[in-house]
Each structure stands twice: as C-alpha cells, then as structure tokens.
C-alpha positions as CSV (number, residue, x, y, z in Angstrom):
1,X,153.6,102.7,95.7
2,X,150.8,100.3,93.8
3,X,148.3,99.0,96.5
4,X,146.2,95.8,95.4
5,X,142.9,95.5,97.5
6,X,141.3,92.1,96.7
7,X,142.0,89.0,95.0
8,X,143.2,89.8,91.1
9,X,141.6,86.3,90.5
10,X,138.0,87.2,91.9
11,X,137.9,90.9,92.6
12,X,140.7,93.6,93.3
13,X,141.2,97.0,92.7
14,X,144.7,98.5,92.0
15,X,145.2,102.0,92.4
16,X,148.4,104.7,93.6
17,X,148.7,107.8,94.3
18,X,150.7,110.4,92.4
19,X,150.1,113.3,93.8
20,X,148.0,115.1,97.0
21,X,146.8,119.0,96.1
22,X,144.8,120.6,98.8
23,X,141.7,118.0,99.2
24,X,142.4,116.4,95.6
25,X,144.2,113.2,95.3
26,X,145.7,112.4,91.7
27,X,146.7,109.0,90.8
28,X,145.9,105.8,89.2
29,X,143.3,103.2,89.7
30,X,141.5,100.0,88.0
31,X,140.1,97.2,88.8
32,X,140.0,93.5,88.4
33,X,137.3,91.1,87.7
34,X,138.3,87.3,87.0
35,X,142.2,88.3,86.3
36,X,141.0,90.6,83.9
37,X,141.8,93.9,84.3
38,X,139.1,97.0,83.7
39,X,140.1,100.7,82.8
40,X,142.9,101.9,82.0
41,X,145.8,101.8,85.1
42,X,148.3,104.2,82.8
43,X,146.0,107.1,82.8
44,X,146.2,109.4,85.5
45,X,142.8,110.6,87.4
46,X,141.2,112.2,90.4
47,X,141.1,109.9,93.1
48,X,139.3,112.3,95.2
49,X,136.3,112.3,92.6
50,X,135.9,108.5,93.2
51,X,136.0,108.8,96.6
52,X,133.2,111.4,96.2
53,X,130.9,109.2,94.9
54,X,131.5,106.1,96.5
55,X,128.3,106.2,98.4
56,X,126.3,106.3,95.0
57,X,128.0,103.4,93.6
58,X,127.2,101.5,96.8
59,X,123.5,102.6,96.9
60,X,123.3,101.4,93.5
61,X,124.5,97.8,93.8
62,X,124.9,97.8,89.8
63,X,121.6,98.9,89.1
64,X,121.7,101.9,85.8
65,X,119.0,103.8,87.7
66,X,118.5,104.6,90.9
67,X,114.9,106.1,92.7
68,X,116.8,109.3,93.4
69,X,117.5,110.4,90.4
C-alpha cells in the first residue's frame, strides 16, 4: 500500500513498504517539493536506515555541517 504524508503541491513524502526482516524495513520512499517529485520512488531501499537517522536530519535543519561532526 503507497502512503502520501503531506501535500504533493507544498511538501509530501511517499513511501511503502515491501518487505519487514527482523528490525529492517525494505521498501520505497521519495519525496515531493512543489509537485515535483525527488529520488527515485522505483528503487527499493532500507527504510529502517532512514528511520535511523532521522534525528540527524532534524538537528540539521538543511545545514551541510553540523557542530558535531
């Protein structure tokens, strides 16, 4: 099942999940900016992974570098 988050217009991301293995999720994700859509949706990836680092893109807030690294 595809789940949209968001507003494709403003800011969404799509993603699904293919498959659950132990603590790994596998599936698809992108996202979209202005009805334009970034990555690419029809290659599969480890959702887990992105879930992982979450809390670094967050701390971020777009910034390249960061004062823990």
């Amino acid at each position: 099942m595809i789940h949209i988050i968001g507003n494709k217009n403003k800011f969404a991301i799509q993603y699904q999940i293919t498959k659950v293995y132990r603590q790994f999720f596998y599936g698809n994700i992108c996202y979209w900016i202005n009805n334009t859509m970034l990555g690419k949706y029809d290659m599969s990836t480890t959702l887990s992974d992105l879930l992982l680092f979450l809390p670094v893109f967050v701390r971020d807030c777009g910034n390249r570098m960061h004062d823990s690294f």
